[in-house]
N, C-alpha and C positions, 0 to 999 in steps of 0.2 A: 420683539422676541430676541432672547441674548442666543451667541453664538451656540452655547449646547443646547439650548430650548431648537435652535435651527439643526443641531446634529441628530438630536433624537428622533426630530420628523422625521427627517430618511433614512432611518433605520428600517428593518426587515419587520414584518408583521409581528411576530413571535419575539425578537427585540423588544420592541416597543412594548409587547403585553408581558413581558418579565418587569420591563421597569415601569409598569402600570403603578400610581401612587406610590413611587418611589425616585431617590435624587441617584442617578449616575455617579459611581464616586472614582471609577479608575477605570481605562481602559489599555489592554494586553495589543501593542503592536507586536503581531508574531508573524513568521517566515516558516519556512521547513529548508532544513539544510541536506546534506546528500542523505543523512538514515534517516530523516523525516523526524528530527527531534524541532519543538518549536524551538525559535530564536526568536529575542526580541527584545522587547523592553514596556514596562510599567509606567503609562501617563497619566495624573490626573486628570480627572473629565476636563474641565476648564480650561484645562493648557490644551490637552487634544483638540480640543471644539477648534482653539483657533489657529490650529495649521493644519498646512495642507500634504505634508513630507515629514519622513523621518529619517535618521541614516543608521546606517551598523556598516560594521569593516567587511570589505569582502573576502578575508580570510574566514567567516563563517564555511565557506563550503569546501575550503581546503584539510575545514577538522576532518579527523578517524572519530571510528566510535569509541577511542580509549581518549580522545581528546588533544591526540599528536595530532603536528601537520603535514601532510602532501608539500611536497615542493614543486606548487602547479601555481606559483605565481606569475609564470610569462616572464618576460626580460628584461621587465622593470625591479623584478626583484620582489621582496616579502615585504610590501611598502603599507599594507591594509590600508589601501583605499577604501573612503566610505561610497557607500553606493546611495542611491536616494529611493525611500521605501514609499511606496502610493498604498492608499488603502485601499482596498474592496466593499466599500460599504454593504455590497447587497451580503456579501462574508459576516458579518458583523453579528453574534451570537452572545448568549450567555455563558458566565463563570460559576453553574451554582455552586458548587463547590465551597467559594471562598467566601470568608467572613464578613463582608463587604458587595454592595452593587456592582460586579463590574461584569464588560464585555473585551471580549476576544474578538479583532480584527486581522484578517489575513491580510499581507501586504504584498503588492507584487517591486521584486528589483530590478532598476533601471540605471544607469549610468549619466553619467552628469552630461552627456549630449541628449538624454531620454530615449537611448537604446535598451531594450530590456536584455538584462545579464545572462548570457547564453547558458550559463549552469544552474542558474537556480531552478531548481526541479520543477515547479508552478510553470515555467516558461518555456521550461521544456516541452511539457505536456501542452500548452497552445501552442508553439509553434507544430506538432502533428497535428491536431483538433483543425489550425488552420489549411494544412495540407487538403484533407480532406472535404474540407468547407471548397476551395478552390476547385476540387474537381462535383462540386455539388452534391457533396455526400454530408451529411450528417452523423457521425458514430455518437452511438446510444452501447453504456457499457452498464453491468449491474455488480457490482463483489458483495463475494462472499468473505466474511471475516470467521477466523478459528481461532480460540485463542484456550489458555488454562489460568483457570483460577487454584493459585498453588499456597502454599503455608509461608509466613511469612522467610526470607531466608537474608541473613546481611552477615551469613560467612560464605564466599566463595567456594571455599575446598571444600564444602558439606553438598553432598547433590540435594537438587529440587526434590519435594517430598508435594505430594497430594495435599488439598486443604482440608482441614476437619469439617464436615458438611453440620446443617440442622438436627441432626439427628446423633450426630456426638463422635460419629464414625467418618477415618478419612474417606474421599470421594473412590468413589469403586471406575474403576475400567470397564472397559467390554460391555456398556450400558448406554450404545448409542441408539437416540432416541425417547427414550424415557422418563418418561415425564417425572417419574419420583426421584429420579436424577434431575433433575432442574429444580424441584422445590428441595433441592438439599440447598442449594443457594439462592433461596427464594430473595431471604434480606436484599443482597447484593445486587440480584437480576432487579429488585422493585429499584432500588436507587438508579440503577442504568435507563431504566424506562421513565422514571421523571424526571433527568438529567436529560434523558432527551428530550422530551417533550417540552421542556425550558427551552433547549437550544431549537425545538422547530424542526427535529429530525423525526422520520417516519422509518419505522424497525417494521421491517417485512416479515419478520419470526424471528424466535429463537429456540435452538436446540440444543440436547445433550448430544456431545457427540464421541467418540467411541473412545478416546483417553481419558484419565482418570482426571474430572473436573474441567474437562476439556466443552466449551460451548463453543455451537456457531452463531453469528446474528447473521442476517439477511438483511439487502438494504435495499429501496424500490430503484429500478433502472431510470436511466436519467441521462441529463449531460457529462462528458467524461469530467470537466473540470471540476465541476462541482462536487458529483461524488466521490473523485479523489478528496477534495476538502473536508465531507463528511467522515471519510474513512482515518484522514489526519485529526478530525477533532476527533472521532469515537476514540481513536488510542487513551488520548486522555481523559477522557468523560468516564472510560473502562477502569483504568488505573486510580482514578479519584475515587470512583464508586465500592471496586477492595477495599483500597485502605481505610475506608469509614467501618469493612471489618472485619480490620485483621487480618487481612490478605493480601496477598500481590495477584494484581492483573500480568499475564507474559506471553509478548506476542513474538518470542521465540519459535524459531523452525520446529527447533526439536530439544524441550526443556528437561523431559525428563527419558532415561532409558528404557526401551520396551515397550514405550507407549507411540502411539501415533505423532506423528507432528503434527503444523499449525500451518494451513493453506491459507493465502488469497483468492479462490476462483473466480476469474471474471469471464464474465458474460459478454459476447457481443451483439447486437445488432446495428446495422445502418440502414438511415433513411434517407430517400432520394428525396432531396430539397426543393424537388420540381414540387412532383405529385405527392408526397407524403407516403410513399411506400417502402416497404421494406425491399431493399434491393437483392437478399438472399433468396426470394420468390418472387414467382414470374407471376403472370396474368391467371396463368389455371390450376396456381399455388405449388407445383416444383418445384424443388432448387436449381434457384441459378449457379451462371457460369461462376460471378462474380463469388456466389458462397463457395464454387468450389475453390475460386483463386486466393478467397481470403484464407481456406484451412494450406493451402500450397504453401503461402505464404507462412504461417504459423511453422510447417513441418520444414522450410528453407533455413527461416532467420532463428527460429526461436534458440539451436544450439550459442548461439553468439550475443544474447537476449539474457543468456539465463546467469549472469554472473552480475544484471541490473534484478533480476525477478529472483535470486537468491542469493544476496550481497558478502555473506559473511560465512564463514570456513565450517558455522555449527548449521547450516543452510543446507548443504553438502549431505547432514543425517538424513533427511529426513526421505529421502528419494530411496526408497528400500523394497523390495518385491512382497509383494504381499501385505504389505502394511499402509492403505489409503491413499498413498504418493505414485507419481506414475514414474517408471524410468526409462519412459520410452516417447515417442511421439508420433505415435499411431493414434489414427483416429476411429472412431465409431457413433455409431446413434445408441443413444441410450445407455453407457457401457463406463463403468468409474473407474476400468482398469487401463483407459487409453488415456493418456497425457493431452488428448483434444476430444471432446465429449457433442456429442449433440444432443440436448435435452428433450423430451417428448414436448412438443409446441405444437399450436397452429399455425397456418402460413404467415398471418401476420407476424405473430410473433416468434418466428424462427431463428433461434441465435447458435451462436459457435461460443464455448466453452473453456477456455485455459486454465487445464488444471496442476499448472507447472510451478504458477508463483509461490514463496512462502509468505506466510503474515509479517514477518522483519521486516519484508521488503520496503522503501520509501512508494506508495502508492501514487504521487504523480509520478514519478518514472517508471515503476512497475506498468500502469494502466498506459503509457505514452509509449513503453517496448513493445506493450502487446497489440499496440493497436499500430505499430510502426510493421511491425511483421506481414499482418494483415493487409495494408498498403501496400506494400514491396511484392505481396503475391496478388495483391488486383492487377495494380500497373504494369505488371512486367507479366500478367497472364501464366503464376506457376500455377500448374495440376499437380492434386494433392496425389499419396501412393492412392494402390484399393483400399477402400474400409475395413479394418480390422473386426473380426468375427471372433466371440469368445472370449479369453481369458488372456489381454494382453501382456500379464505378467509372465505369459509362457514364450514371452517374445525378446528381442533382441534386447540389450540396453543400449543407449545411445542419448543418454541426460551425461554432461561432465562428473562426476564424483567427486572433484577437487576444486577447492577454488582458484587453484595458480591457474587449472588448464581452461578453466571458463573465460576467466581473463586473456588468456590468450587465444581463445576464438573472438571474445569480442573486439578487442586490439586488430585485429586482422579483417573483420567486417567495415569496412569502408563504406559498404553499401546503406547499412543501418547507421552509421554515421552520419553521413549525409541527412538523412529525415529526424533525428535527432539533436544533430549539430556537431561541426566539428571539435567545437573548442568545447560544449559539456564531453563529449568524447575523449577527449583531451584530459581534464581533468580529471573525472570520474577515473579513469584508468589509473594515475599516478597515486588518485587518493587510498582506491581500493590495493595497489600495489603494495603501500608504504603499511596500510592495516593487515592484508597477508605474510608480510616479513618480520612487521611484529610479534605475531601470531607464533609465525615460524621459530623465534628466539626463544617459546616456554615450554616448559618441558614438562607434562603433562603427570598426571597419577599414577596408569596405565605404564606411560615409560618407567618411572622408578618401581612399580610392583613388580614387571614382570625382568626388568633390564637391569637392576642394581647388579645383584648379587647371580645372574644368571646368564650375561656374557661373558 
């Protein structure tokens, strides 16, 4: 058996039956960097088969999302060390997409004594996944993706426009749920649906949801690491599936004016690793203490949380009263207007709700804040307020509105550092610092409309 005949055996089920009667011709060693873009590099099958590492510089994760860097080198200086990439095999997916056989391998980064690289977002997220394992819990998380299919746009100064649906008309608004709204992008939803089914991913639903061209997918609940992976590959598996037509996939907060933004919601549940139970319900199906310490938790950390769960200054729109975003962090059962939700469940499946995230977000760090918060209010025993009754929108705000001032609760949270780490704390801060200042330097539409001629 030659070395790729020995790779492709241990491939994943759903691998191996894409490349059923077929030769491997490339495989994508990819990463996610701080916004959860892949990084990586293109190997042919045959060279890949026979190693066992890859490297890339670790100024990977000092990029901005315009492509400047953080000066979060440490005091060796801006030396781009290479770091040493391992693979994931059981990660290991399909490209259909592209012209050629090839698979997408997630890597995890390691440092040349085989420590894993404290920022890289992936290790981020096990290093909490393991916190919790230690105290004998298991978190089981599930997200929600929102995103818009809009008209093609490759001028900046031109705002985002609706896409032209099946039917010749752009996508209409205010038609959340609808199924005649979802066969307006029938084409596109069919290509996402055997795009996954290539990669081996199971789509819980999909809906129209209340912005114009605006859908949600559902994805089944799971282990947090993995379906962070899935929610990193769906980005692109979304994006490939538009432009076959004509469109752009954008998993912007808030793409176009007037309309709704674009959530991550994640779901949680934990199981006690003893017995297999859900640790939010007791023996005669209440909630537990721990489910209350876990929403305590959410309503302590999440202000200092939200500047990793809304990364970017257009992040900021989307938290608006009355418009599907919560700006608050009140909780409730059953209620979409609290920023902590409890869904109608039975006992076993009794989960807590974050409906804080935006879709930009990088989802291992998004899923590893929320699930850091929830820790921080087991351990440390916080009690959530009362439960919020009614119409939370008619409630206080207490979400940041700005992205300087979110950075500067999270900068000051020590506490959520520690279950994180201090040095992705470290970095993450300078990066996201250097990409608000840039931010800061342009001068917007709005200023020259209303400020040219009228100071």
């Amino acid at each position: 058996m030659t070395e790729l005949e020995q790779l492709v055996a241990t491939l994943p089920a759903a691998a191996r039956a894409y490349l059923e009667g077929r030769k491997l011709d490339e495989v994508e060693c990819i990463i996610a960097d701080l916004p959860g873009i892949a990084r990586g590099k293109a190997v042919p099958a045959t060279k890949y088969a026979r190693q066992t590492s890859f490297h890339l510089p670790d100024s990977i994760f000092y990029q901005t999302i315009s492509g400047d860097w953080g000066d979060a080198a440490g005091a060796e200086g801006f030396i781009e060390r290479d770091m040493i990439l391992r693979p994931d095999i059981s990660t290991a997916t399909a490209a259909p997409w592209t012209g050629d056989w090839t698979l997408q391998v997630i890597h995890d980064a390691y440092d040349r004594k085989g420590k894993p690289v404290p920022y890289a977002p992936r290790n981020v997220l096990k290093r909490v996944v393991d916190l919790y394992k230690a105290k004998g819990w298991d978190p089981v998380v599930a997200p929600e993706m929102e995103f818009f299919l809009v008209a093609r746009n490759i001028d900046p100064a031109k705002p985002i426009e609706a896409m032209m649906g099946r039917s010749g008309r752009p996508a209409a608004a205010r038609q959340a749920y609808s199924m005649t709204a979802v066969d307006e992008f029938g084409p596109v939803i069919d290509d996402i649906y055997d795009f996954a089914e290539a990669q081996g991913f199971e789509i819980d639903g999909i809906t129209q949801e209340g912005g114009a061209g605006q859908l949600e997918i559902n994805l089944r609940h799971g282990n947090p690491v993995k379906l962070a992976d899935e929610v990193f590959y769906f980005k692109r598996l979304i994006r490939e599936a538009a432009l076959r037509h004509d469109c752009f996939a954008t998993f912007m907060a808030k793409p176009i004016e007037n309309e709704p933004g674009s959530a991550m919601h994640i779901h949680h549940s934990i199981v006690d690793m003893e017995t297999g139970n859900n640790v939010f319900s007791g023996p005669q199906g209440g909630e537990t203490d721990l489910f209350f310490h876990f929403i305590g938790g959410l309503q302590k950390y999440l202000p200092a949380a939200i500047a990793i769960m809304a990364p970017y200054v257009n992040s900021y729109r989307r938290y608006v009263r009355n418009h599907a975003a919560p700006v608050n962090l009140e909780w409730g059962r059953d209620n979409r207007t609290t920023g902590i939700r409890i869904p109608l469940a039975d006992p076993k499946a009794r989960r807590i709700e974050n409906r804080l995230a935006g879709m930009d977000c990088n989802p291992y760090l998004c899923i590893a804040a929320s699930l850091a918060c929830g820790y921080l209010g087991m351990v440390n025993e916080i009690w959530p307020s009362k439960q919020y009754k009614g119409d939370a929108y008619e409630g206080e705000e207490d979400v940041p509105r700005v992205m300087g001032d979110a950075l500067d609760l999270f900068e000051e949270a020590k506490d959520l550092h520690e279950i994180l780490g201090p040095e992705f704390a470290r970095v993450y801060s300078i990066v996201k610092r250097t990409e608000y200042e840039e931010f800061l330097q342009v001068i917007s539409p709005w200023e020259r409309e209303h400020l040219l001629l009228n100071v």
